[in-house]
Backbone bond lengths (Angstrom), bond angles and torsions (degrees), N, CA, C in turn:
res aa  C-N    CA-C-N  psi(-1)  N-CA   C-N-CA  omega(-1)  CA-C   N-CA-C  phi
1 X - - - 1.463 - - 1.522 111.20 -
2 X 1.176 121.81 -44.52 1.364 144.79 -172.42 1.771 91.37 -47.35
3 X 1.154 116.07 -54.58 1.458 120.03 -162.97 1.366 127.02 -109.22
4 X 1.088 112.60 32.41 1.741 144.49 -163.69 1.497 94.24 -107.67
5 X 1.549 115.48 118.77 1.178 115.53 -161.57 1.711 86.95 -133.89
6 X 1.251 95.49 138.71 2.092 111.32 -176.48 1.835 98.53 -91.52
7 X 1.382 130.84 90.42 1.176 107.58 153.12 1.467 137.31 -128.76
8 X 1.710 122.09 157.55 1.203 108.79 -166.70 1.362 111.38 -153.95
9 X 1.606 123.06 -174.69 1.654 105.45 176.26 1.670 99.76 -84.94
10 X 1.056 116.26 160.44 1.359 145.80 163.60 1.625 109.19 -23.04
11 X 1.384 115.96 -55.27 0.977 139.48 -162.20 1.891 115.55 -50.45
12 X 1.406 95.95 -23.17 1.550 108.08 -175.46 1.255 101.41 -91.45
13 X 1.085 136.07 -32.10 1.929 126.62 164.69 1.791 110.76 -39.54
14 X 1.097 110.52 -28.13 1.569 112.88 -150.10 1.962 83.80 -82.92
15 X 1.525 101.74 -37.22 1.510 84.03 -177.88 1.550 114.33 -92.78
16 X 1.222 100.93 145.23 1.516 121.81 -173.52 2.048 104.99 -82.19
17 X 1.763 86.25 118.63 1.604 90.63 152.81 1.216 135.17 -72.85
18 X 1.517 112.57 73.17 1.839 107.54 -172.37 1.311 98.51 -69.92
19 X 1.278 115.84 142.87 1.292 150.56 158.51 1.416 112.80 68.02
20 X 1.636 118.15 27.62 1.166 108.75 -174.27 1.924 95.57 -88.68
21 X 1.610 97.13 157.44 1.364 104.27 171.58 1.719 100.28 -99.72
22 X 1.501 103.11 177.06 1.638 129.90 157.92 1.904 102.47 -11.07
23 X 1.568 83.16 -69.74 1.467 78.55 -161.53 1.381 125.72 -105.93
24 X 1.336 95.61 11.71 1.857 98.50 165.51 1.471 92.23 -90.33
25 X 1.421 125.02 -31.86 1.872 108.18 173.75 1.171 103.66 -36.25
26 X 1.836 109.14 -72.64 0.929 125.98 -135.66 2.509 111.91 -43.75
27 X 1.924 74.05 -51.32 2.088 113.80 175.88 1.763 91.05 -33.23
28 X 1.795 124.20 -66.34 1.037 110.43 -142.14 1.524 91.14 -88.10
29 X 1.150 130.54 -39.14 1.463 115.31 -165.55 1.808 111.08 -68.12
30 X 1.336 112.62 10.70 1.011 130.30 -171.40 1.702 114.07 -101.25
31 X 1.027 94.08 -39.09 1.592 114.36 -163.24 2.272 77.86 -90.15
32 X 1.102 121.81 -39.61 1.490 131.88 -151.20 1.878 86.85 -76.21
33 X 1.501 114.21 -60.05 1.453 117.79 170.60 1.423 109.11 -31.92
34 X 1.712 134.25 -53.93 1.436 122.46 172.07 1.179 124.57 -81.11
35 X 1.685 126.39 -3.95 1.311 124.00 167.90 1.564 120.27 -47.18
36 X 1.501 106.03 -45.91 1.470 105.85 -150.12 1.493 116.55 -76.09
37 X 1.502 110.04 146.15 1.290 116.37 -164.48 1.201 124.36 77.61
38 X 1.386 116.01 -32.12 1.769 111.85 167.65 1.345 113.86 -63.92
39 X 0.909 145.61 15.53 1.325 149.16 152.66 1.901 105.52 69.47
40 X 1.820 113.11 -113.99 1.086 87.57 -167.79 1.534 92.57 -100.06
41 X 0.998 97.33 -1.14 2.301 111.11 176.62 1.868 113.64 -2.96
42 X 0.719 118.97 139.10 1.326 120.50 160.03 1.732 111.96 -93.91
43 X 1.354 103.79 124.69 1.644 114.26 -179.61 1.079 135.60 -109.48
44 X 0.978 116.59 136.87 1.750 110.61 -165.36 1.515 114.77 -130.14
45 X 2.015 104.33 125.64 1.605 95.12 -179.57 1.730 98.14 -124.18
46 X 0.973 104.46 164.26 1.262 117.93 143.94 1.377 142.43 -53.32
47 X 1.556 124.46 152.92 1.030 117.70 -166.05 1.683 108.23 -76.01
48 X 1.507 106.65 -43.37 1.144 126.41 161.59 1.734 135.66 -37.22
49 X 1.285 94.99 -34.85 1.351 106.86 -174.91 1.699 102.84 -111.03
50 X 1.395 126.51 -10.14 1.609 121.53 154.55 1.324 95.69 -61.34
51 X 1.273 122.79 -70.04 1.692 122.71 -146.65 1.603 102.49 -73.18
52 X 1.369 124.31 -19.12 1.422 105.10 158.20 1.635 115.81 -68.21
53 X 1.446 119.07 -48.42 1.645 111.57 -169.75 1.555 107.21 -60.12
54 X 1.271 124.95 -37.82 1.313 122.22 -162.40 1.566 95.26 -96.40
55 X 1.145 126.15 18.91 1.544 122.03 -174.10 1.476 115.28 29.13
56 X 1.297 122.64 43.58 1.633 140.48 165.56 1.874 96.76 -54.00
57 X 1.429 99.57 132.40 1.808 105.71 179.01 1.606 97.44 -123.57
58 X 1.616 148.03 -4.62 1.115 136.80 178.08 1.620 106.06 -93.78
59 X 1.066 120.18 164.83 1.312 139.44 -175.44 1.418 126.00 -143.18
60 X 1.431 122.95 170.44 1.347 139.27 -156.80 1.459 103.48 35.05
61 X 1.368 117.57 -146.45 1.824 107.03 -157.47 1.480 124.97 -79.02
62 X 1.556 102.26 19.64 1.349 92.22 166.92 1.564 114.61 -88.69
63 X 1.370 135.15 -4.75 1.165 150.01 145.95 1.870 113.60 -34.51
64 X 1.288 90.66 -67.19 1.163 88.83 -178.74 1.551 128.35 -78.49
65 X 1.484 112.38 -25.45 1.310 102.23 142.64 0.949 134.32 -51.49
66 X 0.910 127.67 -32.74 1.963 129.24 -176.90 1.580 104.09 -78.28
67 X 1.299 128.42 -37.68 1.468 128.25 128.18 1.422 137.52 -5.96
68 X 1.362 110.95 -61.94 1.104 122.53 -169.56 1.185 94.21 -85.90
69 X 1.539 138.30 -60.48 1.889 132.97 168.91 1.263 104.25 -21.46
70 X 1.541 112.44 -57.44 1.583 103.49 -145.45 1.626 97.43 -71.86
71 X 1.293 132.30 -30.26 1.326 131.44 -166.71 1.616 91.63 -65.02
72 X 1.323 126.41 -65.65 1.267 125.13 -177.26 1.564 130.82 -55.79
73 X 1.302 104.19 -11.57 1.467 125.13 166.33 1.639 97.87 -64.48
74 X 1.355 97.13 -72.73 1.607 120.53 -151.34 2.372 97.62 -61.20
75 X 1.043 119.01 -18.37 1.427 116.80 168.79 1.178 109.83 -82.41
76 X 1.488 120.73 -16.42 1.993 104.35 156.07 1.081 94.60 -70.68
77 X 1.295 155.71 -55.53 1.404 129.57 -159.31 1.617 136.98 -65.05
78 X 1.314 95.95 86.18 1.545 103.12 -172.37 1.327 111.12 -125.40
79 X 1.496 130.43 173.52 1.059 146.61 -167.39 1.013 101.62 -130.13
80 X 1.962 116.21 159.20 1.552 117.93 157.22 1.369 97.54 -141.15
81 X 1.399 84.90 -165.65 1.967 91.71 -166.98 1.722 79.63 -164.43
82 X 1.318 93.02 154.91 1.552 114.09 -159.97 1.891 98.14 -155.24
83 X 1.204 103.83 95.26 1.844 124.91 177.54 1.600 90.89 -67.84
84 X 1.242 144.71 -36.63 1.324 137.84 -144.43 1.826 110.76 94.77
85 X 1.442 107.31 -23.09 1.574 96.50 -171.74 1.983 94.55 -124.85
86 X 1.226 119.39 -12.96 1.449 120.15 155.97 1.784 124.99 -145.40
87 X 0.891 107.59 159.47 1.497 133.06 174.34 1.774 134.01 -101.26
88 X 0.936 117.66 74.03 1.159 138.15 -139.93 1.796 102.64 -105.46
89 X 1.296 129.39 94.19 1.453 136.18 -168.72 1.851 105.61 -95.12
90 X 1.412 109.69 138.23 1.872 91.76 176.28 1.543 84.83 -158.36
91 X 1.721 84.39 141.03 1.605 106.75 -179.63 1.723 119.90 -77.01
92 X 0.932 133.31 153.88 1.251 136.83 -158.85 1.342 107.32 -79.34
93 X 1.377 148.62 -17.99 1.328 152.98 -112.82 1.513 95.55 152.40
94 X 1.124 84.24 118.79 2.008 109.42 179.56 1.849 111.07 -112.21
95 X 1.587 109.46 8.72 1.477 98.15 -176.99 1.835 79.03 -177.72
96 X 1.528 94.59 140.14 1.564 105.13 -172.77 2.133 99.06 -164.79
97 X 0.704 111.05 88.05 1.614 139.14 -168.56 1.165 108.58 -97.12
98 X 1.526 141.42 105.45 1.669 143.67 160.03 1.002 98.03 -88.32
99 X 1.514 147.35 112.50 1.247 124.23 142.16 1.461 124.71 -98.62
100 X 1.653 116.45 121.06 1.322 112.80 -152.43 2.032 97.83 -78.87
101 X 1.420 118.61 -31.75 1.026 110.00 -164.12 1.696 120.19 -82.21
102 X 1.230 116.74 -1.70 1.578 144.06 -168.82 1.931 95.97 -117.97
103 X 1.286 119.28 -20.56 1.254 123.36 -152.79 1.596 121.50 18.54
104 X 1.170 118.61 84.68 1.416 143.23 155.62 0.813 120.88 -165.71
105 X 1.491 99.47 167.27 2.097 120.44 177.84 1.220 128.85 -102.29
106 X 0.925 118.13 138.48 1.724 127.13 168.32 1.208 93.05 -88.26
107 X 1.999 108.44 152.91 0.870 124.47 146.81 1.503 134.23 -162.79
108 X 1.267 134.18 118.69 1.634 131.66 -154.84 1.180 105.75 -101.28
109 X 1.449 139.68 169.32 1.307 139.73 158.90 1.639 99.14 -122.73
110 X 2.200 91.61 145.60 1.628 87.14 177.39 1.345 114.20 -84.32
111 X 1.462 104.68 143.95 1.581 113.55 -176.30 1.350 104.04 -53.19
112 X 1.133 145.90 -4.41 1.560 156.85 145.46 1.596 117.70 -34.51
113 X 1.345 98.50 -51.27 1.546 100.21 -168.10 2.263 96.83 -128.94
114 X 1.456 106.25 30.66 1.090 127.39 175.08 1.852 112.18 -39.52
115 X 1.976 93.10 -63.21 1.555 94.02 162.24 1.459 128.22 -61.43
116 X 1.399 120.35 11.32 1.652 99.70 179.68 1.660 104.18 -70.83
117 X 1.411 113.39 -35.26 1.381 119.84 -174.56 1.082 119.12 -110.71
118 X 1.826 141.38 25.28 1.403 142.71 -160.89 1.365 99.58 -146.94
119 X 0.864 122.50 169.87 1.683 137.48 167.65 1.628 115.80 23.94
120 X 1.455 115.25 40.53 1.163 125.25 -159.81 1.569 101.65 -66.78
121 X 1.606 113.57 147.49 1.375 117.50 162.42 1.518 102.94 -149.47
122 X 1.316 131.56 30.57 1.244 127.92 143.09 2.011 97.76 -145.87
123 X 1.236 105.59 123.60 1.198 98.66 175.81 1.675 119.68 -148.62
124 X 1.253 113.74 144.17 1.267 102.68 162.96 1.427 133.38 -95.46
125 X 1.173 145.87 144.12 1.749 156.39 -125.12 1.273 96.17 -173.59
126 X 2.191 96.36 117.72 1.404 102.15 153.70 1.519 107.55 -165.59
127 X 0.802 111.39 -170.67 2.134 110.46 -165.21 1.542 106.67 -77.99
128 X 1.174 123.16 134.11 1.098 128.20 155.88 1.978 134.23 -10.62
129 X 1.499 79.12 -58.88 1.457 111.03 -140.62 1.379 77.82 -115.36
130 X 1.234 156.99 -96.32 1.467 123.46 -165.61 1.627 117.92 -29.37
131 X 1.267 121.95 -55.43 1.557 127.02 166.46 1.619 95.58 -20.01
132 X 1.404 106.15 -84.60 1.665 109.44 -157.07 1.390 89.50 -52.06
133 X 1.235 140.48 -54.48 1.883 123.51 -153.50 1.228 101.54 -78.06
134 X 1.387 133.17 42.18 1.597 109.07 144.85 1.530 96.91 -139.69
135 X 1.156 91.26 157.70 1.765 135.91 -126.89 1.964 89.82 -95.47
136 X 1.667 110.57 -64.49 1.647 93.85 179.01 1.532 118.05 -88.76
137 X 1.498 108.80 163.91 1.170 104.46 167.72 1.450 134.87 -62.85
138 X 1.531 103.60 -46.53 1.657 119.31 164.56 1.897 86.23 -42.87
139 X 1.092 141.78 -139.28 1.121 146.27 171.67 1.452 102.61 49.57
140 X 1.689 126.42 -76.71 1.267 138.68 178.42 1.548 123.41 -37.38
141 X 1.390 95.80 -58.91 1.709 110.50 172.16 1.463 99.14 -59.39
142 X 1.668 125.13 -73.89 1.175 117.39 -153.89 1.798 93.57 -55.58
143 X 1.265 135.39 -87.93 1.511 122.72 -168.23 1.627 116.77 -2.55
144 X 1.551 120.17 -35.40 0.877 108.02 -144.95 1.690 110.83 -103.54
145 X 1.482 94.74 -25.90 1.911 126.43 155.14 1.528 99.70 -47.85
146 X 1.739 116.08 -68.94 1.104 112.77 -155.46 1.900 112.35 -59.75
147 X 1.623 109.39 -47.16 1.144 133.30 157.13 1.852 109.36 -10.53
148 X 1.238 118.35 -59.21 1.434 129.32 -161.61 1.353 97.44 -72.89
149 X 1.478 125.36 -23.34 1.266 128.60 169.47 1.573 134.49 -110.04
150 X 1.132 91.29 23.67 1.795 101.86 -174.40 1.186 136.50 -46.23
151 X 1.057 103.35 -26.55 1.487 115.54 176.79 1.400 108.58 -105.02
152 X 1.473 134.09 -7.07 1.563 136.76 155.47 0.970 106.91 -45.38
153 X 1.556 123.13 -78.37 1.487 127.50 -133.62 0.969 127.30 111.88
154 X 1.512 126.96 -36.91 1.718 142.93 -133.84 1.435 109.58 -143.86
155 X 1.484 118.21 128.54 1.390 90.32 154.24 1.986 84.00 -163.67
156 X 0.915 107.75 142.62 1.472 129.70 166.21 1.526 129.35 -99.34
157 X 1.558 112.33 125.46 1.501 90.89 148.76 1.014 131.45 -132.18
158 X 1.627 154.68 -148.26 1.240 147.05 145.84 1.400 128.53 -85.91
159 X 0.862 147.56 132.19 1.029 128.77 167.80 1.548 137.21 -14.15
160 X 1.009 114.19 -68.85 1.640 107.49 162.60 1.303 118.81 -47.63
161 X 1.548 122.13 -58.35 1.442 112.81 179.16 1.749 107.54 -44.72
162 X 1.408 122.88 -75.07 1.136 115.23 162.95 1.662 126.48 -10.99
163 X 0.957 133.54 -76.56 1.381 142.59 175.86 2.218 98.45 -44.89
164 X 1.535 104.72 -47.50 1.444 88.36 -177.62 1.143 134.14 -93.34
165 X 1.160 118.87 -8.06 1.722 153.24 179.34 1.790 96.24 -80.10
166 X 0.927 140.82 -55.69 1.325 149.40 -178.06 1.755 110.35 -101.87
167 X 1.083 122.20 5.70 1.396 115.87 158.25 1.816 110.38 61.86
168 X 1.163 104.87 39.29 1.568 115.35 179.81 1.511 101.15 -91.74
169 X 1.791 100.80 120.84 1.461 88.31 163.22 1.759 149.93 -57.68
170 X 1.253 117.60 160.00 2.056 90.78 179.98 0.952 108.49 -78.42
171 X 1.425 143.75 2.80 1.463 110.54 178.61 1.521 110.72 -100.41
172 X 1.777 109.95 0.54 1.787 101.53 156.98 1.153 117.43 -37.13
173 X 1.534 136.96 114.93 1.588 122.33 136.84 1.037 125.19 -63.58
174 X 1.724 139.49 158.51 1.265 133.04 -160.34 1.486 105.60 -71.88
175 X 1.605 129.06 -2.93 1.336 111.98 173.59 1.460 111.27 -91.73
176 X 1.518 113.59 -11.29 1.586 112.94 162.87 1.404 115.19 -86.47
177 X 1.037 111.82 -8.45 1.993 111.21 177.92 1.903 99.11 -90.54
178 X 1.794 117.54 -37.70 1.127 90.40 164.06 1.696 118.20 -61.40
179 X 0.672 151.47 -19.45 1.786 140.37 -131.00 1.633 88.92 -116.19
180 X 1.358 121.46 -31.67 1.433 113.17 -146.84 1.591 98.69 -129.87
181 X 1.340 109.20 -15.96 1.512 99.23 153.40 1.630 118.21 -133.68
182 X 1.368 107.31 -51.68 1.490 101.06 -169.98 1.815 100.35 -54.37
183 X 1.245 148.97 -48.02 0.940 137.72 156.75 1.520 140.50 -14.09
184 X 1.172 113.22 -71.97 1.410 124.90 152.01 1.616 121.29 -55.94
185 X 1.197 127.38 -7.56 1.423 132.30 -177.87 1.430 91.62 -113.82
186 X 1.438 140.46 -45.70 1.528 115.58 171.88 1.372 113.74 -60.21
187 X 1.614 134.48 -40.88 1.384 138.05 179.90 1.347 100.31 -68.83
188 X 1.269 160.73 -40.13 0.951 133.42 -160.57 1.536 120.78 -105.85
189 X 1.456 100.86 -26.84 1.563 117.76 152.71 1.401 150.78 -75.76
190 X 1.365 100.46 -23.64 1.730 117.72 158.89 1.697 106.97 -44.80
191 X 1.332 130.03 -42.40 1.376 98.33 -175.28 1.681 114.58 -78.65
192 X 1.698 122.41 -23.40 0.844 103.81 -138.59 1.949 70.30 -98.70
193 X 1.167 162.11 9.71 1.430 135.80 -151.59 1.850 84.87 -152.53
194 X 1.241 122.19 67.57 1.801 139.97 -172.26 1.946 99.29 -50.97
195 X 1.919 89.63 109.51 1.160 134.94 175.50 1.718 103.12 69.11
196 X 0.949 115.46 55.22 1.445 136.08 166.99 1.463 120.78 -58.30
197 X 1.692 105.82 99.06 2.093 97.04 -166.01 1.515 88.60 -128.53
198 X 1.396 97.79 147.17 1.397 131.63 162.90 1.503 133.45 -97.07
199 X 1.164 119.25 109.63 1.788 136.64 -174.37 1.204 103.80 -94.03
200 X 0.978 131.44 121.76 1.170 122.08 131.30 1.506 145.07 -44.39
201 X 1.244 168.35 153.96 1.509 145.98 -176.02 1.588 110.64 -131.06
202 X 1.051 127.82 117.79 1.731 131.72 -155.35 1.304 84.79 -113.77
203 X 1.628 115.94 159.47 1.515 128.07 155.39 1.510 94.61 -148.96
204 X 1.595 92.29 159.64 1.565 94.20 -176.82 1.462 139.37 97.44
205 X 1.158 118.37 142.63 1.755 107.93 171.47 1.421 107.79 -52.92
206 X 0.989 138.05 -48.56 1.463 165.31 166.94 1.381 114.57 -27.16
207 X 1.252 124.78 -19.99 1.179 106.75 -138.77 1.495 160.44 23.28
208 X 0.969 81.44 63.27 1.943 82.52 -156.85 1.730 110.67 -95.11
209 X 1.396 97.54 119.11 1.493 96.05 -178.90 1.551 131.86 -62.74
210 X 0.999 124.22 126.80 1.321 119.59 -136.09 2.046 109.68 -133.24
211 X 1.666 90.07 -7.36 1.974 108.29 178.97 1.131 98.84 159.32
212 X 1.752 114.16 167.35 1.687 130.69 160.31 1.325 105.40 -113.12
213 X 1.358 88.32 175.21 0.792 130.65 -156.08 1.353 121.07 -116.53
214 X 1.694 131.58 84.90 1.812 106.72 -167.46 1.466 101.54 -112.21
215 X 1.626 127.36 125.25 1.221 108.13 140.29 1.762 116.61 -112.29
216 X 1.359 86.51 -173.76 1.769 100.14 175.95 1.773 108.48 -164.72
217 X 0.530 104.22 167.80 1.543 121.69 154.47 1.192 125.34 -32.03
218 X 0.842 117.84 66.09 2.293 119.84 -177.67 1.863 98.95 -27.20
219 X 1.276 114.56 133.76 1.600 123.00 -176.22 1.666 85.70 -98.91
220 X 1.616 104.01 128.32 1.364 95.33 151.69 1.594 157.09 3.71
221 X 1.534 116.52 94.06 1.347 99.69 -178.67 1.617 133.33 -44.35
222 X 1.256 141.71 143.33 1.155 138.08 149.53 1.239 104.71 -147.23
223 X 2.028 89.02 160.10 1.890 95.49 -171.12 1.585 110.40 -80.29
224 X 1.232 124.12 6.97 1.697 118.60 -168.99 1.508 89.87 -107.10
225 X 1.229 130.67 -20.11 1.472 128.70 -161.05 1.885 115.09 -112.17
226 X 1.146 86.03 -25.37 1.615 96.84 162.51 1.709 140.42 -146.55
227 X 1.018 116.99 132.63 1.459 105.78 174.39 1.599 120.11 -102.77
228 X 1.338 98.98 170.17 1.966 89.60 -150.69 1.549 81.88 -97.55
229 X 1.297 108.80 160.55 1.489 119.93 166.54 1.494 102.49 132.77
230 X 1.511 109.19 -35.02 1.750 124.01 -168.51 1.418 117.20 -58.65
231 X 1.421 112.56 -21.26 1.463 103.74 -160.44 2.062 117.08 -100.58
232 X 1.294 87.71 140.23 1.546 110.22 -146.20 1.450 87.15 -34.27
233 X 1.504 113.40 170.59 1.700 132.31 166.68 1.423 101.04 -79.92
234 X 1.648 114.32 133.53 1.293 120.20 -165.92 1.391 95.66 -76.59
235 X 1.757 149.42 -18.43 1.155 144.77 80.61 1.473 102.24 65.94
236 X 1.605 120.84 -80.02 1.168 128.38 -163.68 1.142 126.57 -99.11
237 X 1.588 106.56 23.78 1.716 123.59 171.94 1.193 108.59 -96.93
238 X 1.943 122.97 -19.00 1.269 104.26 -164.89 1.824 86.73 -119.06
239 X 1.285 102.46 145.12 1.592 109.64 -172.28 1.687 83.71 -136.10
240 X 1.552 109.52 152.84 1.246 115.73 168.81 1.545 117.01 -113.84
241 X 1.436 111.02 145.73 1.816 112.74 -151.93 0.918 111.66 63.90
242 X 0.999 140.22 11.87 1.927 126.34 176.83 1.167 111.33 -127.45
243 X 1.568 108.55 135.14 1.416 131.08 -167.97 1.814 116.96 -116.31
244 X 0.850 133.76 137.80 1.679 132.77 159.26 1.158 123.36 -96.13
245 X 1.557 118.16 150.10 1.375 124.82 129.11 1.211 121.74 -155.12
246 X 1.721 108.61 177.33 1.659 106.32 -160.09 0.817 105.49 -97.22
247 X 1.785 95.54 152.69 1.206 125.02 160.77 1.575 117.70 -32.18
248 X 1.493 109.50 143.18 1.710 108.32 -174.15 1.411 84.74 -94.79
249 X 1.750 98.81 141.76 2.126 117.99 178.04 1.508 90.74 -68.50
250 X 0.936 131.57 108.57 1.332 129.68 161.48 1.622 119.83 -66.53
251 X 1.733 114.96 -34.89 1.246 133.76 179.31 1.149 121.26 -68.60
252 X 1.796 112.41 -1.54 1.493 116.47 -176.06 1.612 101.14 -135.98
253 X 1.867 106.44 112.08 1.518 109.97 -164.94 1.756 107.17 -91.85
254 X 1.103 141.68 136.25 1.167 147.80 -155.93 1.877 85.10 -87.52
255 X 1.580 79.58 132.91 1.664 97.35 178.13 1.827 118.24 -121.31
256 X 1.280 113.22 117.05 1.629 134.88 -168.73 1.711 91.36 -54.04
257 X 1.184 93.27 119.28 1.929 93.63 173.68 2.363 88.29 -79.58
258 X 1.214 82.59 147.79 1.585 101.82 173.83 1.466 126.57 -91.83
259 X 1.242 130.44 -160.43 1.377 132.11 151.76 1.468 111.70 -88.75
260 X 1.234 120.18 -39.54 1.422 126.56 -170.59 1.341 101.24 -65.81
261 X 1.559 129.38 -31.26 1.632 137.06 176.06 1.730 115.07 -65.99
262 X 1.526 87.81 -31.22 1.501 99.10 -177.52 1.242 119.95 -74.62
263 X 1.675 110.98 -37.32 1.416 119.22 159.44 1.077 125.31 -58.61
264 X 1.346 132.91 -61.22 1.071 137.57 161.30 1.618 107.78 -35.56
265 X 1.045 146.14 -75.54 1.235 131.96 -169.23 1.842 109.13 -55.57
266 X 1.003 121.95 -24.39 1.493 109.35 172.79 1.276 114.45 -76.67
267 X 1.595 119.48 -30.41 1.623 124.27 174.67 1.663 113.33 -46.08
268 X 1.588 81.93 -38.86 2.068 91.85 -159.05 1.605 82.48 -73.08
269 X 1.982 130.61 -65.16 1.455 97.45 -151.68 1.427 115.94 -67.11
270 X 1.328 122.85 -17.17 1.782 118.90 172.31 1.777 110.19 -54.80
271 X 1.256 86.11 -18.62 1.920 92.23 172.30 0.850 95.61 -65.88
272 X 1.333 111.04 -75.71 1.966 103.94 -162.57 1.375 108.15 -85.82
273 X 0.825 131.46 31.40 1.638 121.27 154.94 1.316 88.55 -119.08
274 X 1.062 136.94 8.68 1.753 124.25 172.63 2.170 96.07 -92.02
275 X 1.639 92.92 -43.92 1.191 104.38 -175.15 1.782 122.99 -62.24
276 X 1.297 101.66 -24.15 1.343 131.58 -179.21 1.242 127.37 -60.75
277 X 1.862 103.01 -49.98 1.516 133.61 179.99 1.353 95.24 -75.70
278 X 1.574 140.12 -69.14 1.199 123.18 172.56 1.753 137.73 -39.39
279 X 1.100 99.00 -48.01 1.929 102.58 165.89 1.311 118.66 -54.34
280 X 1.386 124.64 -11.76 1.616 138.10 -178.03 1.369 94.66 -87.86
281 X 1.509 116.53 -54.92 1.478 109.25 -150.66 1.719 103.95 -91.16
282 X 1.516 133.65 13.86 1.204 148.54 178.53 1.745 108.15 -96.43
């Protein structure tokens, strides 16, 4: 599990997991970890060996219900393409098989969307198993946005993208999108994306929030983990009328210094000014 790596082209961020929960994420990015490179192959896991990658803890048929969602999830996810003279829609998965009495799955990809997992030259790459251990969905998606840019630093969106990329309903106002996502995505992501801050982006007399803002720490270049070309137009740092600021750490509670702190800190400098006076007189 430890070394179960999710990768794919770029191209699958852009579509939105509506209505997936925890653990239908968890099912497809799972089933997505053995896609790659099998081309248009049909694959087959175990029941046993899903519920280890996705760290699944329920049993008997609620498994396989959650199974059966995710397949029906995963046939909204389609694409089209539009020449100007046709319109052309294709499902993600051309073969999707539970068998409860064999317990395993089939699963094919359509030669349509063949490159999401083959011959990659823009892709995003990240661990298995951090994926499954966090807890919200907002959390899940964003890791996986931020992920495509790891070695940037940067990544912005607008408001709308935000709202559709993460599957936030419209009638959130931005003080329910802080509470119910950006919240849970700074706590659960601060360790893994080092010094990870959140802006808000205002325009207007108004202030009106209008996108964020994420940076962090660019992770190390490497050639298996990134390809060059990805990183945003420096272009899209400077916005006119628009202002930031950060997100409040919610995960860090402000602590009342005491008297007993106060003592203690005068004990320690008589230390070293006790320690101080001696190194002079040696």
């Amino acid at each position: 599990m430890s070394n179960e790596i999710v990768k794919y082209e770029n191209r699958l961020n852009s579509i939105p997991l509506r209505r997936f929960n925890t653990r239908e994420m968890n099912l497809f990015f799972s089933l997505a970890s053995r896609l790659r490179d099998q081309g248009t192959n049909e694959i087959e896991l175990s029941f046993s060996q899903l519920k280890s990658l996705s760290q699944y803890k329920d049993h008997g048929e609620r498994f396989v219900e959650d199974l059966n969602r995710t397949y029906h999830k995963l046939l909204t996810l389609n694409a089209a393409t539009d020449d100007g003279h046709r319109i052309t829609a294709f499902v993600l998965f051309t073969k999707y098989v539970i068998d409860r009495d064999n317990e395993t799955v089939n699963i094919a990809v359509n030669p349509e969307f063949k490159g999401l997992f083959n011959e990659l030259s823009n892709w995003t790459r990240f661990s298995l198993e951090q994926f499954a251990s966090l807890k919200s969905t907002y959390s899940k998606t964003m890791f996986r946005l931020l992920k495509q840019y790891r070695t940037i630093g940067f990544r912005e969106f607008t408001m709308n993208d935000f709202r559709i990329l993460l599957d936030i309903p419209k009638t959130y106002r931005p003080s329910e999108i802080d509470k119910r996502a950006l919240k849970p995505i700074k706590e659960e992501l601060d360790s893994m994306f080092k010094g990870l801050s959140i802006r808000k982006i205002y325009k207007g007399r108004g202030g009106k929030v209008v996108g964020y803002r994420f940076t962090w720490k660019p992770e190390p270049k490497n050639a298996n983990d990134f390809t060059s070309g990805q990183a945003l137009s420096t272009s899209t740092h400077k916005r006119q009328n628009q202002r930031s600021e950060p997100m409040p750490d919610h995960s860090k509670a402000k602590r009342q210094i005491t008297d007993a702190d106060r003592n203690k800190l005068a004990e320690q400098l008589e230390l070293l000014q006790a320690l101080g006076n001696t190194s002079h007189t040696k």
